[in-house]
FIKOL-13143 format. One record per residue: chain; residue in one letter; residue number from 0; x, y, z of N, C-alpha, C in turn. Coordinates in nm, 4 decimals. Example, Ala and Ser with C-alpha at 12.3 -4.5 7.8 and 13.67 -1.06 7.14 Angstrom:
// FIKOL-13143
  zati  marvex  marba    n_east   n_north      n_up   ca_east  ca_north     ca_up    c_east   c_north      c_up
     A       a      0    1.3190   -0.5690    0.7800    1.2300   -0.4500    0.7800    1.3200   -0.3300    0.7800
     A       s      1    1.2850   -0.2250    0.7080    1.3670   -0.1060    0.7140    1.2900    0.0030    0.7870
***
This chain:
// FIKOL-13143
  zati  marvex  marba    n_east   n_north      n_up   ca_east  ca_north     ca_up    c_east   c_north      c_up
     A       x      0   23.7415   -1.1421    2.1917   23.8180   -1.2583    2.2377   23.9145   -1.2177    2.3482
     A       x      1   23.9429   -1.2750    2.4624   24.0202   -1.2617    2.5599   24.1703   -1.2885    2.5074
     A       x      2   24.2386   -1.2731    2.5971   24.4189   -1.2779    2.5774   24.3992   -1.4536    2.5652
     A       x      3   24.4983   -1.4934    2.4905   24.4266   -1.6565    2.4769   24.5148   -1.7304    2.5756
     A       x      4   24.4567   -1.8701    2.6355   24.4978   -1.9531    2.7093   24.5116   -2.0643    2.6212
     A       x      5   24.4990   -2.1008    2.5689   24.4558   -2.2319    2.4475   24.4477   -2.2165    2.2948
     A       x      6   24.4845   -2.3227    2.2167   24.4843   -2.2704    2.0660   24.4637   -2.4095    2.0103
     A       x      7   24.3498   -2.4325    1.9075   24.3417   -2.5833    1.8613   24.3112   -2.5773    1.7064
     A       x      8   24.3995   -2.6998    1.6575   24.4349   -2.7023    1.5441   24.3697   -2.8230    1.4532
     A       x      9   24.3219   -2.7587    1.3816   24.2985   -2.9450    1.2614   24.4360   -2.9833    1.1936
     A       x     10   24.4208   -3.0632    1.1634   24.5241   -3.1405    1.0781   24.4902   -3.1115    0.9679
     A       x     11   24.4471   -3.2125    0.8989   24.4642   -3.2153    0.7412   24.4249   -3.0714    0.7098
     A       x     12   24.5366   -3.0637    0.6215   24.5243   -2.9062    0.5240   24.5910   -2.7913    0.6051
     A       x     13   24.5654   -2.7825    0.7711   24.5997   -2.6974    0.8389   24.7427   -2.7355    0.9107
     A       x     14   24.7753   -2.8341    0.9075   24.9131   -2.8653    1.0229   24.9705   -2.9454    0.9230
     A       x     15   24.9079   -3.0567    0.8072   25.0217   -3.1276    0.7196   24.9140   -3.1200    0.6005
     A       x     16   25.0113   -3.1526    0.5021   24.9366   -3.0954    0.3692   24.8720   -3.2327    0.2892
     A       x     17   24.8127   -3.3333    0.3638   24.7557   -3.3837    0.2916   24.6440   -3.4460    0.2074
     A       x     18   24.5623   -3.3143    0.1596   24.4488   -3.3456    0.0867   24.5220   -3.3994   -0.0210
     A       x     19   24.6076   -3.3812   -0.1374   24.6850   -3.4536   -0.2657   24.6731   -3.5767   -0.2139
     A       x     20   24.7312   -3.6758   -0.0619   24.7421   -3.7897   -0.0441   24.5874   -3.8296   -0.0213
     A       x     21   24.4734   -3.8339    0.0304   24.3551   -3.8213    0.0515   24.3011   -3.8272   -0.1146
     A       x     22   24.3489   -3.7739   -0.1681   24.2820   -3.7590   -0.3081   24.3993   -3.8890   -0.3740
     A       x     23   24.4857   -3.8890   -0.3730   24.5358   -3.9657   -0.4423   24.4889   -4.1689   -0.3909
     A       x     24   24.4466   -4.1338   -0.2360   24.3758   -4.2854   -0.2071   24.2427   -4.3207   -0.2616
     A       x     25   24.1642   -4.1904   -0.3131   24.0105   -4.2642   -0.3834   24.0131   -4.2712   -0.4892
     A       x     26   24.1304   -4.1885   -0.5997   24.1470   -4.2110   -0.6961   24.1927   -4.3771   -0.7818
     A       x     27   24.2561   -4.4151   -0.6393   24.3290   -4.5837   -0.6799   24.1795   -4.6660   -0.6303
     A       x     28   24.0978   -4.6128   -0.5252   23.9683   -4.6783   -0.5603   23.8877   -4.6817   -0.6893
     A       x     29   23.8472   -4.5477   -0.6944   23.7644   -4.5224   -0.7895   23.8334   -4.5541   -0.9011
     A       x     30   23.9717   -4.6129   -0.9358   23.9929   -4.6328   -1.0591   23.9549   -4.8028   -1.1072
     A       x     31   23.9415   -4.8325   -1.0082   23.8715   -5.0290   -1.0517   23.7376   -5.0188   -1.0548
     A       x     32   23.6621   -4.8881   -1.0659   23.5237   -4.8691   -1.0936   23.5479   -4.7623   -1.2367
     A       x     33   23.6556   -4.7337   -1.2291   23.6054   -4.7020   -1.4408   23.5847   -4.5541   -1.3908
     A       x     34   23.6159   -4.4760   -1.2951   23.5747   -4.3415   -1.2418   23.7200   -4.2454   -1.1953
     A       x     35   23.7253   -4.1135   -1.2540   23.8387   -4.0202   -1.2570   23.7500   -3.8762   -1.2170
     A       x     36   23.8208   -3.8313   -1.0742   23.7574   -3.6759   -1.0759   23.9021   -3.5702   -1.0642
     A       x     37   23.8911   -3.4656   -1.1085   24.0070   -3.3951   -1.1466   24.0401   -3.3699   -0.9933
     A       x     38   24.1348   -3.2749   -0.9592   24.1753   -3.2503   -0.8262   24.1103   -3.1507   -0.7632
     A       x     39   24.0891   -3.0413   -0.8711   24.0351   -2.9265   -0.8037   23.8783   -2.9337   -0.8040
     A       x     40   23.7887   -3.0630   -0.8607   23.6842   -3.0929   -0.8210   23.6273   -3.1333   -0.6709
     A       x     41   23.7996   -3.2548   -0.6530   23.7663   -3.3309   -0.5291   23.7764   -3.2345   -0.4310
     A       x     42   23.8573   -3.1254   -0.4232   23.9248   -3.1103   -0.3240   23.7726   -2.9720   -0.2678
     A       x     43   23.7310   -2.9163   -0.4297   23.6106   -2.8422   -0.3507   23.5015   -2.9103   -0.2740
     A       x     44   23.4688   -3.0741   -0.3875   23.3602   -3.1511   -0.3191   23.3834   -3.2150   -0.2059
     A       x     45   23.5139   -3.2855   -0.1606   23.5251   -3.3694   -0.0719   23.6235   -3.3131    0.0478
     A       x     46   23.7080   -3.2334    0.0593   23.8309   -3.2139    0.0797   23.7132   -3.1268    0.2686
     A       x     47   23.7917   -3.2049    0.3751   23.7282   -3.0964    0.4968   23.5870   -3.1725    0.5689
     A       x     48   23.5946   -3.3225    0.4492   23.4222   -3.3902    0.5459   23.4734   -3.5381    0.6055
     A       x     49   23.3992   -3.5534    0.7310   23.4349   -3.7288    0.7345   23.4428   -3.8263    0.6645
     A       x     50   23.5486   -3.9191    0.6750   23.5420   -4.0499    0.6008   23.4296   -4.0891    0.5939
     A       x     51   23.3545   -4.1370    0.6990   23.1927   -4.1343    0.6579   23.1255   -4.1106    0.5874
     A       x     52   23.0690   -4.0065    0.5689   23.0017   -3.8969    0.4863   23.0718   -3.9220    0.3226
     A       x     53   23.1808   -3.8829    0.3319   23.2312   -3.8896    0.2021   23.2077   -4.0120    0.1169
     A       x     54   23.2229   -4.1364    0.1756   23.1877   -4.2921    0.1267   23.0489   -4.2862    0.0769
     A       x     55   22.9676   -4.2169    0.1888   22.7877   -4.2728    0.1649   22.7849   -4.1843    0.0353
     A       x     56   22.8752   -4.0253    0.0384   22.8394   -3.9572   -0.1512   22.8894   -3.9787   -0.2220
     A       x     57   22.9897   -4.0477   -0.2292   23.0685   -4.0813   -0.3206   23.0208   -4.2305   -0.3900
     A       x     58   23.0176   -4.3121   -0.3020   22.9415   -4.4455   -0.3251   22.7926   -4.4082   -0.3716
     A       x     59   22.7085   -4.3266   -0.3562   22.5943   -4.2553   -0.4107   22.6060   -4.2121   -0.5528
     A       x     60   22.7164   -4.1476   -0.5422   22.7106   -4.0098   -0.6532   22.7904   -4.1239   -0.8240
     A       x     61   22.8998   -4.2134   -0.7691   22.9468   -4.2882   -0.8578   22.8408   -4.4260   -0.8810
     A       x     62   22.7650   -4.4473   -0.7954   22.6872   -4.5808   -0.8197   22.7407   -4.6877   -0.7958
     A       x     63   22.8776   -4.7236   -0.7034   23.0032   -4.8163   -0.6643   22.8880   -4.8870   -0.6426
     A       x     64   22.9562   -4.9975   -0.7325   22.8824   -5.1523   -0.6676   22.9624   -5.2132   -0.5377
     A       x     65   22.9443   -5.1667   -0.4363   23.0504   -5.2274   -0.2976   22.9769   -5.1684   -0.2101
     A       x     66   22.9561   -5.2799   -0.0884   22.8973   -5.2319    0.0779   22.9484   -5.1122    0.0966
     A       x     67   22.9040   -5.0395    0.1667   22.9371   -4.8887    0.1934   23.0442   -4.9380    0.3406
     A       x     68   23.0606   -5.0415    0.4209   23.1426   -5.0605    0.5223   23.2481   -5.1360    0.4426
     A       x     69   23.2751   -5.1815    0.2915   23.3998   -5.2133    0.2714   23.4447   -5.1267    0.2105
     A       x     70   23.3369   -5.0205    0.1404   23.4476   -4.9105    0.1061   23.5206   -4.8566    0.1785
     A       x     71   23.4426   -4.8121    0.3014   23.5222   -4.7504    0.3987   23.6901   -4.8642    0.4274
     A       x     72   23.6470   -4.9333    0.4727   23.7218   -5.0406    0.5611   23.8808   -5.0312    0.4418
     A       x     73   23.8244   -5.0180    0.3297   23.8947   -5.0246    0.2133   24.0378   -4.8503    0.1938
     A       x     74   23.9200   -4.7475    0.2295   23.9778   -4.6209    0.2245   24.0687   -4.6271    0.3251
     A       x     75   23.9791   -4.6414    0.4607   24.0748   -4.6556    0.5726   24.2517   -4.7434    0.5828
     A       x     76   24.2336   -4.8871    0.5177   24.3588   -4.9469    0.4912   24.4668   -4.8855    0.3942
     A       x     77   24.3839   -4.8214    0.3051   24.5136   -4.7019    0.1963   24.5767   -4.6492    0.2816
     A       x     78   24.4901   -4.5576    0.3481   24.5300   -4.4454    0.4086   24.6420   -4.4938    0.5648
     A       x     79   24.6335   -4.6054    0.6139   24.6959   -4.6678    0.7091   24.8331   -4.6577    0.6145
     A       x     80   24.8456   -4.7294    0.5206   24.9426   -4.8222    0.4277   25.0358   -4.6927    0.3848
     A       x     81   24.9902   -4.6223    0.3293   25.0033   -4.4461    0.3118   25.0902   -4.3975    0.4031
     A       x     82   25.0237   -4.3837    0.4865   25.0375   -4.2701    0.6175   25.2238   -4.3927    0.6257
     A       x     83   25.1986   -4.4824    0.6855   25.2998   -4.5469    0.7424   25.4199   -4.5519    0.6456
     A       x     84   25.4112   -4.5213    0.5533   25.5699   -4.5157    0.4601   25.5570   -4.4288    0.3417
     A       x     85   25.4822   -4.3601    0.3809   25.5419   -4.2360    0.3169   25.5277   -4.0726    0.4430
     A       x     86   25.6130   -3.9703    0.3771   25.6308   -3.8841    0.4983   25.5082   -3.7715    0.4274
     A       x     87   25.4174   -3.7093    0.5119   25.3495   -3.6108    0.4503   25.3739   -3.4682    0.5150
     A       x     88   25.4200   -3.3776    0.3943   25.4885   -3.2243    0.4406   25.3682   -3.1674    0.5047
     A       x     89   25.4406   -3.1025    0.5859   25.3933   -3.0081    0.6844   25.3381   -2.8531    0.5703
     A       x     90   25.2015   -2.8259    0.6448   25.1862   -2.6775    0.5915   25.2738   -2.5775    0.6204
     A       x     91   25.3075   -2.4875    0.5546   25.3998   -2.3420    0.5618   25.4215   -2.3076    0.7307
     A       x     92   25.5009   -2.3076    0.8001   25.4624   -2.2590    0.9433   25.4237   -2.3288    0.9809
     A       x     93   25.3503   -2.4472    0.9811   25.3262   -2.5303    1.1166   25.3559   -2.5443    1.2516
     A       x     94   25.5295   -2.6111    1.2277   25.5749   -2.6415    1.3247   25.6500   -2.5363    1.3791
     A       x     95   25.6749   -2.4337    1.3424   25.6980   -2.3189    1.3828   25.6093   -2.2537    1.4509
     A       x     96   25.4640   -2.2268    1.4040   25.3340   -2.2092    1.4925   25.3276   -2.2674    1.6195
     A       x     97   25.3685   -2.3795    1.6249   25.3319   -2.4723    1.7168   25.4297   -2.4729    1.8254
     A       x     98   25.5559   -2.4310    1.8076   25.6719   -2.3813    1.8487   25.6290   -2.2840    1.9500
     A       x     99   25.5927   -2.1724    1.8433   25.5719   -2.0478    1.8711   25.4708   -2.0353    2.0649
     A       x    100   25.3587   -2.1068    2.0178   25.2373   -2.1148    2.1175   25.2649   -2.2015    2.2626
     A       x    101   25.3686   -2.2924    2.2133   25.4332   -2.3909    2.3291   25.4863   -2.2911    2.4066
     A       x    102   25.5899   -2.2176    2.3431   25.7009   -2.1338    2.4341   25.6421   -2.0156    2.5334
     A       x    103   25.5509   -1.9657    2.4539   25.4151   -1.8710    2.4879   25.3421   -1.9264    2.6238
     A       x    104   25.3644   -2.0704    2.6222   25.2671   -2.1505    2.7486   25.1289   -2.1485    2.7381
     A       x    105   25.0774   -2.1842    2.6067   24.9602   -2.1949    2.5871   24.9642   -2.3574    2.5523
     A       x    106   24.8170   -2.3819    2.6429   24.7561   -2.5085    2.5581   24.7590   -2.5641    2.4607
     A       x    107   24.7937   -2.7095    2.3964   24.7475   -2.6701    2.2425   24.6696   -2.8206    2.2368
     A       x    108   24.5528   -2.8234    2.1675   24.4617   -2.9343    2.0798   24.4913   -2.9692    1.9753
     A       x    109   24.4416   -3.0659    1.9548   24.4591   -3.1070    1.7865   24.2843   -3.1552    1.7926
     A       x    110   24.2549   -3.1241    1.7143   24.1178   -3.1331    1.6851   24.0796   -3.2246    1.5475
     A       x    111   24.0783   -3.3171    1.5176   24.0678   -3.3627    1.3896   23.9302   -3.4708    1.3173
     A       x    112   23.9059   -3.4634    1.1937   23.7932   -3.5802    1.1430   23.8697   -3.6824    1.1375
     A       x    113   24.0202   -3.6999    1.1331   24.0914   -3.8230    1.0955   24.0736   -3.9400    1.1740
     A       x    114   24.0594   -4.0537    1.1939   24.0587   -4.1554    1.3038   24.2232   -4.1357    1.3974
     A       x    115   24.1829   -4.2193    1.5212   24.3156   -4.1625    1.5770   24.4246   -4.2222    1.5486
     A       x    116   24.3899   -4.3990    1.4671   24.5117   -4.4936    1.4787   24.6070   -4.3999    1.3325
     A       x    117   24.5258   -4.3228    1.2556   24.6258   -4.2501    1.1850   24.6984   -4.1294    1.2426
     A       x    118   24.6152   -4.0430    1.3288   24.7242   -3.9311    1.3709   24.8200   -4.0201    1.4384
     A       x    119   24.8160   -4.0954    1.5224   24.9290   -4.1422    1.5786   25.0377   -4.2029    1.4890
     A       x    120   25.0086   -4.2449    1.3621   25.0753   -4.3122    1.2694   25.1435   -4.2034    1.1925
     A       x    121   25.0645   -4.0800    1.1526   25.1612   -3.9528    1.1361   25.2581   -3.8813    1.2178
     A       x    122   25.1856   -3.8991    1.3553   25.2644   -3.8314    1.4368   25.4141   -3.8760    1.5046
     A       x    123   25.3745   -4.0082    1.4572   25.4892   -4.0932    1.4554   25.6045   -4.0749    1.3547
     A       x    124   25.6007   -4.0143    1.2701   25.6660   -3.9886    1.1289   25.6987   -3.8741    1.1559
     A       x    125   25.6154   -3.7533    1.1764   25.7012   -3.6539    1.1772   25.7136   -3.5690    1.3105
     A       x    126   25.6722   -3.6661    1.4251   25.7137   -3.5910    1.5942   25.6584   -3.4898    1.6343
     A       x    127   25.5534   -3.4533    1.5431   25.4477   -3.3511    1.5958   25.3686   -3.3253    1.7256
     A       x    128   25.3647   -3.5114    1.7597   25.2885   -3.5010    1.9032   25.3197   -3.4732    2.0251
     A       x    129   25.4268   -3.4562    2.0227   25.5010   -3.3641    2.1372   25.4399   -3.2158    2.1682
     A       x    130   25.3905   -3.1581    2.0867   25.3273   -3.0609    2.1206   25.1742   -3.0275    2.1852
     A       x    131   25.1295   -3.1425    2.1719   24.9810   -3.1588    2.1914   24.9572   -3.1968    2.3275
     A       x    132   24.8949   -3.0863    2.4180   24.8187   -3.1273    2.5558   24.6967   -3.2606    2.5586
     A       x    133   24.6579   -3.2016    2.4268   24.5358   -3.2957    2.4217   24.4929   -3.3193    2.2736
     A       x    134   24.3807   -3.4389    2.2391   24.3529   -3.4602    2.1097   24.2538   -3.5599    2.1247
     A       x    135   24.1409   -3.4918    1.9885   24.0792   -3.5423    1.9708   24.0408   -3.6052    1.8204
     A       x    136   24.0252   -3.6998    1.8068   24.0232   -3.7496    1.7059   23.8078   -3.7709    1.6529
     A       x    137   23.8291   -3.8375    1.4860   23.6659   -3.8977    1.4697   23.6289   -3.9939    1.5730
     A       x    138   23.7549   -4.0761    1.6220   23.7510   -4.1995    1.6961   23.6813   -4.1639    1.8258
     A       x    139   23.7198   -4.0546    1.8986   23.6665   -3.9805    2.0214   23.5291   -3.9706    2.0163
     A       x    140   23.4348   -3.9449    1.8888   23.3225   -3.8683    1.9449   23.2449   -3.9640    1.8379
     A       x    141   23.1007   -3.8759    1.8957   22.9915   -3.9884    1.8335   22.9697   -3.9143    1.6714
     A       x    142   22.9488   -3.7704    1.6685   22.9841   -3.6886    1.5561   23.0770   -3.5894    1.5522
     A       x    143   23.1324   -3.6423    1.3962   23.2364   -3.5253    1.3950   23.2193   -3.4207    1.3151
     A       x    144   23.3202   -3.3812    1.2624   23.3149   -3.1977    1.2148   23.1850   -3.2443    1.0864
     A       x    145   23.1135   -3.1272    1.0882   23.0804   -3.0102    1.1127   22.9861   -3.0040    1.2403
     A       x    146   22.9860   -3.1165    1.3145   22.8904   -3.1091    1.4700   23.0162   -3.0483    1.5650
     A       x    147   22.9914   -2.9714    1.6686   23.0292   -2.9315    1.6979   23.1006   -2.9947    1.8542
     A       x    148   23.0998   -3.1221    1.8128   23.0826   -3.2322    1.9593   23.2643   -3.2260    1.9742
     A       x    149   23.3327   -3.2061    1.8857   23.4909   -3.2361    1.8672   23.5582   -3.1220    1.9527
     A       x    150   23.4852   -2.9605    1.8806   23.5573   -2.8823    1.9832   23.4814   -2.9000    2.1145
     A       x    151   23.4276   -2.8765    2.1698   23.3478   -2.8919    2.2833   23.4112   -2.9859    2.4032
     A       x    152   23.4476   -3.1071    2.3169   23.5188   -3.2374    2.4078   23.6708   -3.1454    2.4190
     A       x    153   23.6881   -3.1084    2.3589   23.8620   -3.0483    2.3500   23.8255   -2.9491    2.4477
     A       x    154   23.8024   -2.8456    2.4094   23.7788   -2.6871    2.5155   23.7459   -2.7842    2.7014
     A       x    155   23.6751   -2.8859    2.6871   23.6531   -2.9039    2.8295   23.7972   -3.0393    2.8812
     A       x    156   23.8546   -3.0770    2.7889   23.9779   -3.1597    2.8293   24.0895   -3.0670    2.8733
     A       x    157   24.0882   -2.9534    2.8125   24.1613   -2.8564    2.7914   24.1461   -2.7766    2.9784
     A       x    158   24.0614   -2.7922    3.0052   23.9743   -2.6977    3.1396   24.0060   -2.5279    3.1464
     A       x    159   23.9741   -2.4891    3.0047   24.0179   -2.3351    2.9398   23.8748   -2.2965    2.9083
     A       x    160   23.8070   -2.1856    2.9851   23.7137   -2.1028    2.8777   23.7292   -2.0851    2.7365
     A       x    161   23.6068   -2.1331    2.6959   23.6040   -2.1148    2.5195   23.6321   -1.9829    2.4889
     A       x    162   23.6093   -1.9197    2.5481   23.6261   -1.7382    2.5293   23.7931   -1.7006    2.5078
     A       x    163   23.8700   -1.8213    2.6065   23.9992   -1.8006    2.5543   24.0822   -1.8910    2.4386
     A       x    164   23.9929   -1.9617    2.3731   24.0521   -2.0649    2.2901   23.9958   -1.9826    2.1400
     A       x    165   24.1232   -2.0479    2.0761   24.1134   -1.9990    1.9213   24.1786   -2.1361    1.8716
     A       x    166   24.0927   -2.1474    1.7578   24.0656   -2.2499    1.6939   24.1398   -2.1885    1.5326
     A       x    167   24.1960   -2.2992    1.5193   24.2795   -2.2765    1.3355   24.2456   -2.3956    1.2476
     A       x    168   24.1519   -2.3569    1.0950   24.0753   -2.4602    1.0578   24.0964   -2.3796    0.9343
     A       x    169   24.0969   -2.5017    0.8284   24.0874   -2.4774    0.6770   23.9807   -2.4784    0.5991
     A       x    170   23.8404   -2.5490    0.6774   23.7615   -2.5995    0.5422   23.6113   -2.5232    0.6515
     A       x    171   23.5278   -2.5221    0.5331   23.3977   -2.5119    0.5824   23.3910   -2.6060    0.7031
     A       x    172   23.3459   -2.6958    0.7061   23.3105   -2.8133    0.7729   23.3824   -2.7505    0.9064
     A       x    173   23.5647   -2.7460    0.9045   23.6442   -2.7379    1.0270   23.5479   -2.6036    1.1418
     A       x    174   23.5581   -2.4739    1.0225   23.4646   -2.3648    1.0818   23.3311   -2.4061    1.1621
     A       x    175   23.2791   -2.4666    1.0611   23.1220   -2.4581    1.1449   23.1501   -2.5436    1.2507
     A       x    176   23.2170   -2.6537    1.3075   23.2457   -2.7346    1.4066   23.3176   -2.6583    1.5266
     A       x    177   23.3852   -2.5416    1.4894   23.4470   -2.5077    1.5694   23.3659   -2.3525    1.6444
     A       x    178   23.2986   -2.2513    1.5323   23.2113   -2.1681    1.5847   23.0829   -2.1934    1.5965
     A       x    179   22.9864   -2.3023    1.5754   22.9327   -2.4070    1.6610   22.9700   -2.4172    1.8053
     A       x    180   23.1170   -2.4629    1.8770   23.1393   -2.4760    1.9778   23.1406   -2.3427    2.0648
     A       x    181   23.1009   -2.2348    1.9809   23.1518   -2.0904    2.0615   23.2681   -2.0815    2.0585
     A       x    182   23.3532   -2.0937    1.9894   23.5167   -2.1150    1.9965   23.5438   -1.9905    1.8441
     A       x    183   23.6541   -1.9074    1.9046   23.6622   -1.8216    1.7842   23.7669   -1.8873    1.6795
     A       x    184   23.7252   -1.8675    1.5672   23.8097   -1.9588    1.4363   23.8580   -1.8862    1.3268
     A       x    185   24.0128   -1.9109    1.3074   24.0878   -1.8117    1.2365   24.1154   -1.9457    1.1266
     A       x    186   24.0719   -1.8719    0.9615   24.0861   -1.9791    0.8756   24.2139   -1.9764    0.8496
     A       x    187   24.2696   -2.0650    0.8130   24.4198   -2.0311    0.7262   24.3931   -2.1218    0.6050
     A       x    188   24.3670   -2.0557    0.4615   24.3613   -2.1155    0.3905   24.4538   -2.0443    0.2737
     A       x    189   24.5233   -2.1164    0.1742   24.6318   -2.0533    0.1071   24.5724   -2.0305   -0.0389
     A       x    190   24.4504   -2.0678   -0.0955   24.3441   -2.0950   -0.1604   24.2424   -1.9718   -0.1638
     A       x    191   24.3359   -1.8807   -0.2226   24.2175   -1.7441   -0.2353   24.0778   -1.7592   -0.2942
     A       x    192   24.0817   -1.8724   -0.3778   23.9255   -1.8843   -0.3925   23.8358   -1.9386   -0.3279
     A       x    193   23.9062   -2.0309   -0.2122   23.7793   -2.0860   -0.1294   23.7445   -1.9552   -0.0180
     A       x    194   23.7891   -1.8802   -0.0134   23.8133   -1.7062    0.1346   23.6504   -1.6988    0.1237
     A       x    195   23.5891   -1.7545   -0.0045   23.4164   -1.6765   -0.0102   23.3467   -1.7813    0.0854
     A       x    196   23.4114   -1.9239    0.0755   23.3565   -2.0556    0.1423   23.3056   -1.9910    0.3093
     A       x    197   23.4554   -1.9692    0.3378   23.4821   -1.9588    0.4654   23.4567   -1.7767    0.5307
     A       x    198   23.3507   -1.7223    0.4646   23.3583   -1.5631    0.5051   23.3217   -1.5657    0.6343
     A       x    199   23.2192   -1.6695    0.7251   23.1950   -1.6731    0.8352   23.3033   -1.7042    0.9450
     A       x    200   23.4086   -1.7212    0.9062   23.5171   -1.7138    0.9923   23.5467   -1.5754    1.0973
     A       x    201   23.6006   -1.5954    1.1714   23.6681   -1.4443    1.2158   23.7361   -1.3663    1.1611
     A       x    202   23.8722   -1.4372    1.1597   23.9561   -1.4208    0.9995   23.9863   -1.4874    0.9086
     A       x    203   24.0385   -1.4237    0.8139   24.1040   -1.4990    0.7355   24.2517   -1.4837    0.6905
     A       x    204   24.3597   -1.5635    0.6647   24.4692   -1.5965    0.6483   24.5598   -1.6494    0.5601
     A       x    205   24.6129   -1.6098    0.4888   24.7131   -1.7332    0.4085   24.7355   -1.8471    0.4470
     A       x    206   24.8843   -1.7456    0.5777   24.9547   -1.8468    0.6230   24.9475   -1.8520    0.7959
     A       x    207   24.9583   -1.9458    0.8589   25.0003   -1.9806    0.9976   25.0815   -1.8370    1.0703
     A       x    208   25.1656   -1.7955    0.9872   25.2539   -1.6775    1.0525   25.1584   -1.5682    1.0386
     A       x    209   25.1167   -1.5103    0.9123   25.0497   -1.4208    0.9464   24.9112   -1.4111    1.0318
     A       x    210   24.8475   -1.5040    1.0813   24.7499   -1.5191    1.2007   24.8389   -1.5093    1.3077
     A       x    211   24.9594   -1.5139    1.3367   25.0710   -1.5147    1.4747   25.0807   -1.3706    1.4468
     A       x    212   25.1005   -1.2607    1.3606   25.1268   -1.1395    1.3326   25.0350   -1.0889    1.3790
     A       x    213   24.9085   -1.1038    1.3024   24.7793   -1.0436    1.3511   24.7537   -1.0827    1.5389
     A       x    214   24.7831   -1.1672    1.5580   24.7286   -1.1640    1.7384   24.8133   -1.0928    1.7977
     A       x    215   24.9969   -1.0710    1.7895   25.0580   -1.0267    1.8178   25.0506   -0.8743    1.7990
     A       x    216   24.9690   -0.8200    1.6862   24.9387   -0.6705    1.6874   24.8346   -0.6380    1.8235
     A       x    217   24.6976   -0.7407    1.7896   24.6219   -0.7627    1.8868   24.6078   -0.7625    2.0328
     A       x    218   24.7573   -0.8115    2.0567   24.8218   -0.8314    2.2091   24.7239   -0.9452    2.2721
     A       x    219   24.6974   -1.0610    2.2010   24.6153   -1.1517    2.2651   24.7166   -1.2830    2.3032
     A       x    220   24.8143   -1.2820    2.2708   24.9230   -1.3722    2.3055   25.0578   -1.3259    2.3901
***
């Protein structure tokens, strides 16, 4: 990897912590269908895939008697209703990361499966978007993570060789979307048992700071 020019980030799980809220919106679905999945089920089965995707298995896998476009339409309005009054914490280091890479004069992306009218509705809450050159949302592209169409649109909005962009992603899905793009991807996951999920990563990480430690030994920043 070259000295980096650029650095792009997912959201959920990686910049604010909310798979618990994500899990806590299908649970108030799935509970008027008579259906309960524990946390550490959802979060291995569902936690890191598009709203999409997740509806067509979930609506599959439970047998939901409901159009697969009002479930969605349905998830999506929680998660609006959600997002807008209540505040969701930031991962360990985030905004310190993000700090960090600004001052540095690097690029930064936000790369996300979320639709965009919600990052903006988060970012509105906790002023994160001040940091972002650029962003791409599910809303942006025709497929999202794990296709690799999300980083790709970013690295070329960005007008940075992929060779100098590093990508920070939590879930399977985020990885393969992002080294897919040729983009090198440092996991940060705090979840020592998913580290086997994600071995195809470059690295791996706890936290946000210690991936800033490791490049800084590196001398790539």
């Amino acid at each position: 990897m070259q000295k980096l020019k650029a650095v792009l980030f997912d959201l959920d799980g990686t910049l604010i912590d909310s798979e618990y809220f994500h899990y806590t919106c299908w649970m108030d679905i799935l509970g008027t269908f008579d259906v309960s999945v524990p946390y550490d089920e959802w979060a291995k089965t569902y936690a890191g895939h598009p709203l999409p995707d997740n509806c067509r298995v979930i609506k599959e896998t439970f047998k939901l008697d409901i159009d697969l476009q009002e479930l969605m339409d349905w998830r999506e309005r929680l998660s609006r209703e959600g997002f807008a009054t209540k505040d969701i914490r930031l991962m360990p280091y985030a905004e310190e990361a993000l700090t960090y890479f600004k001052q540095k004069g690097l690029k930064i992306a936000l790369v996300t499966a979320s639709p965009r009218d919600n990052v903006k509705i988060i970012f509105g809450r906790n002023g994160l978007g001040r940091y972002f050159d650029a962003m791409v949302t599910r809303t942006d592209v025709e497929l999202s993570k794990p296709d690799p169409e999300s980083y790709l649109q970013a690295v070329e909005v960005l007008g940075v060789e992929k060779e100098a962009c590093l990508a920070f992603e939590d879930t399977l899905n985020g990885m393969r979307s992002a080294k897919g793009a040729g983009v090198t991807c440092y996991a940060i996951q705090h979840d020592e048992t998913q580290h086997s999920l994600l071995s195809n990563a470059d690295k791996i990480f706890l936290t946000l700071d210690q991936a800033i430690e490791s490049l800084e030994v590196q001398e790539l920043v």
